[in-house]
N, C-alpha and C positions, 0 to 999 in steps of 0.2 A: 516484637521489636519493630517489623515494617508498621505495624498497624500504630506503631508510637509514633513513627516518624510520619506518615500521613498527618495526623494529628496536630503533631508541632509544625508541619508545613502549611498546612491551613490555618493555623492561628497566625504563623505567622504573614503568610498572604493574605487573609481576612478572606478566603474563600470557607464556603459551607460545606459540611461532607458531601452533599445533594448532588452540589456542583461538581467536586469530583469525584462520584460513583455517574455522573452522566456523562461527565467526559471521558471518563474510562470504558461505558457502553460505546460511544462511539468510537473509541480505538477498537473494540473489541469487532465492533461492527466493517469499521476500515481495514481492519489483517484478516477478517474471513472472507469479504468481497472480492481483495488483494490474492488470497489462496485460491478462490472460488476460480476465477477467472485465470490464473495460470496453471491449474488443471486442467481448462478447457482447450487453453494455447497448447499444450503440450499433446491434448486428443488430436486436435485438428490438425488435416495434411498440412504439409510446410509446401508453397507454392514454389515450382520450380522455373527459374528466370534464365532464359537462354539470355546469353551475353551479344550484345547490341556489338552487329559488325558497321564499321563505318564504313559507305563505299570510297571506292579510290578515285581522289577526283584531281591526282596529278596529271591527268593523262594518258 
């Protein structure tokens, strides 16, 4: 049934299967880059920011 509805979306779009099996690589390629790199965020220390005292400049 999905593989029908590809079908009648490209005929009706006048796109080629080609074109969408390679734009499907490059989602496929863009969600595992996407995963890749926040498994790394998630290794890496979280950098800890001391909180900026402002001096006292009333006086």
């Amino acid at each position: 049934m999905l593989l029908l509805a590809v079908v009648t979306a490209c005929v009706i779009n006048g796109d080629t299967m080609t074109g969408v099996l390679r734009q499907a690589t490059w989602l496929v390629v863009a969600v595992i880059v996407l995963i890749v790199v926040q498994a790394i965020d998630m290794r890496l220390p979280q950098p800890r920011v001391k909180p900026v005292t402002e001096p006292d400049t009333n006086g």
